[in-house]
N, C-alpha and C positions, 0 to 999 in steps of 0.2 A: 334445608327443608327435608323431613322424613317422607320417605317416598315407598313407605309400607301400605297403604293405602290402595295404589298402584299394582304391588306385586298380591296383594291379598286379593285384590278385587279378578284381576286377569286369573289367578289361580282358582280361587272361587269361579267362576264364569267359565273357566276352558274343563274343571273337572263335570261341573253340570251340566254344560254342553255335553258332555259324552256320554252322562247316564240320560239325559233326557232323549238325548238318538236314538239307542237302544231302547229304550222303553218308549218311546213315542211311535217307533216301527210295529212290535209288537201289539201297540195298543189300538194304532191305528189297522192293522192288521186282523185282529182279534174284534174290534167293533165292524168294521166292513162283513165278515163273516158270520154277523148276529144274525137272526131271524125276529128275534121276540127281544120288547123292551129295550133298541136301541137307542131310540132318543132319548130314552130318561138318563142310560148308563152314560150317553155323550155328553147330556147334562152336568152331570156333576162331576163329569173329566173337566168338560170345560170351565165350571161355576171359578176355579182361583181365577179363569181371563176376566172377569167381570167384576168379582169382588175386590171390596177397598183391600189395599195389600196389609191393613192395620187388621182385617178381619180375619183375614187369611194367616196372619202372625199369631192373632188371638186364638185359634183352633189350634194353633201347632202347638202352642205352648199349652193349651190345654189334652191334648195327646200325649206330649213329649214330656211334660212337665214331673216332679218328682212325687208327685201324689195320682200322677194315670199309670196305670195300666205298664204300657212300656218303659217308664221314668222308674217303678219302682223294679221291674224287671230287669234293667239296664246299672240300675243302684245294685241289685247282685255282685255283677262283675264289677264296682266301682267307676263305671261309666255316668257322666254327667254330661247333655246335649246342650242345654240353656248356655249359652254365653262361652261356646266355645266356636270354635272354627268350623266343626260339622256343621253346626247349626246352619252359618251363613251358607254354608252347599246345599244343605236341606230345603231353605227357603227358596234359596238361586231356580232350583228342582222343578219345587213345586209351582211355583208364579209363572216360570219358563216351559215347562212342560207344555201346557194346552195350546201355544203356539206352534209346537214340535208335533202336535196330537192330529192338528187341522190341518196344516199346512200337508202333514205325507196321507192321511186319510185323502184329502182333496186331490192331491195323485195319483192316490190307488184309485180311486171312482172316475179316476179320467181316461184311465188305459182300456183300450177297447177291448171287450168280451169277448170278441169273437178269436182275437188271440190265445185266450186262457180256454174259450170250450175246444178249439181246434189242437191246441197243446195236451186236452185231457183227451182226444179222441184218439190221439198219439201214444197213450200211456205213462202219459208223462205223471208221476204222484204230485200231490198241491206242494209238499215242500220244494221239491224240483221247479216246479210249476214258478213257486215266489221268488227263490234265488236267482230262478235262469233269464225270467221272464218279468214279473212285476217290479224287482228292484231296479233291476236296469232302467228299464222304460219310463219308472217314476223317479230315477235319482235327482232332477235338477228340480224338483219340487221339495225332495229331501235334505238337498243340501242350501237350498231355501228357507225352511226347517228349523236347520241346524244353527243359521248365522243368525235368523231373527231371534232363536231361543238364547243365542250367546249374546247378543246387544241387550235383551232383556234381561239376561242377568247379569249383566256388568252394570245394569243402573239402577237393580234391584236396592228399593231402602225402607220402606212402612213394614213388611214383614221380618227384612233381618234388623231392625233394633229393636221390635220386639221380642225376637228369639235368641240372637244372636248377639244384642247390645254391641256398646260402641264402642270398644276394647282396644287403646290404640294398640299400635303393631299385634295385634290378634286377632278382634275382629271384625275392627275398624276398615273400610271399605272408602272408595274413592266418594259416593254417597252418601255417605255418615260420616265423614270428612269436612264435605261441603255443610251440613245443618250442624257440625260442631265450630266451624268458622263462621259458620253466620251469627251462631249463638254465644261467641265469643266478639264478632264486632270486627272479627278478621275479613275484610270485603277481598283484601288481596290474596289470600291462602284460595277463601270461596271463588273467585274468580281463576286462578289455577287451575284446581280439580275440574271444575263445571267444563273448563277451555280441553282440560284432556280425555274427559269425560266423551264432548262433541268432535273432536279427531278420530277418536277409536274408533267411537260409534259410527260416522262417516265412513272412513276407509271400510269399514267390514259391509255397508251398505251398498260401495263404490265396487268393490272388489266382488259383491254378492251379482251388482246389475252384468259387470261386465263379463263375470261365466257364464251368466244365462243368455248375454247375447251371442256367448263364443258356440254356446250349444246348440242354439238356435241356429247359427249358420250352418254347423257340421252336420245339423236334422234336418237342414232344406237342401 
């Protein structure tokens, strides 16, 4: 049994994990700090959690594709996004992100203000302020974040075979795995992937409860 699937999907999903952390800090970050037009900007951070992942596929590739904007900018350097392996990180990204986006927003909004005005009467500057003070305080929210934005793109699939198609050993995915087994009539292949699929997913769930109960004790 090829077990590329496996190794693309976990690679796919740990490298999106890591830009969606970073970028979901920042952005969570940067909207708590809005004054004007926050809900619409949160809006449309949030809009891929909502939308069919076939929709959110269909924009990308109309963005990415070889006739926008970037497709034909990226056709410069002989760069092609569709049906490569970026692709599937790209989607991983985007689908995963707005879980990454709420989850540390909802932590920043939980840390009490009267820390951050008493730390600025201190002289303390706001980036000081975030490093010393906000990240810490809100990390078991963040890395709450992080594990549900990796479970969701380890099982990321309507967006990466639209963009990313089903490319075995490329960029074929534990998920596009399982709908090419089904579509072949393979129950046994589909019943594998789907079985490692729900261990993964599990254990990072299991592993996710039981830091937050370890923090929970060490904060009471």
């Amino acid at each position: 049994m090829d077990f590329s699937p496996l190794y693309i999907s976990l690679k796919t999903a740990g490298l999106a994990t890591i830009i969606t952390f970073i970028l979901g800090i920042y952005a969570a970050r940067f909207i708590c700090k809005l004054k004007k037009y926050q809900g619409f900007i949160d809006g449309i951070i949030t809009l891929p959690l909502v939308l069919p992942p076939t929709v959110v596929g269909f924009f990308l590739l109309l963005f990415l594709g070889k006739n926008s904007f970037i497709g034909q900018f990226l056709a410069v350097f002989d760069i092609n996004i569709i049906f490569s392996w970026p692709a599937t990180v790209i989607t991983a990204v985007v689908v995963s992100f707005p879980l990454m986006y709420r989850t540390t927003r909802g932590a920043f909004e939980q840390i009490d203000k009267d820390l951050i005005f008493a730390a600025r009467t201190l002289g303390m500057s706001e980036e000081k302020i975030f490093w010393k003070i906000i990240l810490p305080l809100a990390k078991s929210g963040i890395l709450a974040g992080a594990i549900l934005s990796f479970a969701r793109a380890l099982g990321e699939f309507g967006a990466t075979i639209m963009l990313a198609g089903n490319i075995p050993g490329k960029t074929q995915t534990m998920s596009t795995a399982i709908y090419s087994a089904v579509q072949a009539n393979d129950q046994e292949t589909a019943f594998v992937w789907a079985g490692i699929i729900i261990v993964v997913s599990l254990m990072v769930m299991v592993l996710m409860n039981y830091w937050l109960k370890q923090q929970q004790k060490v904060n009471s």
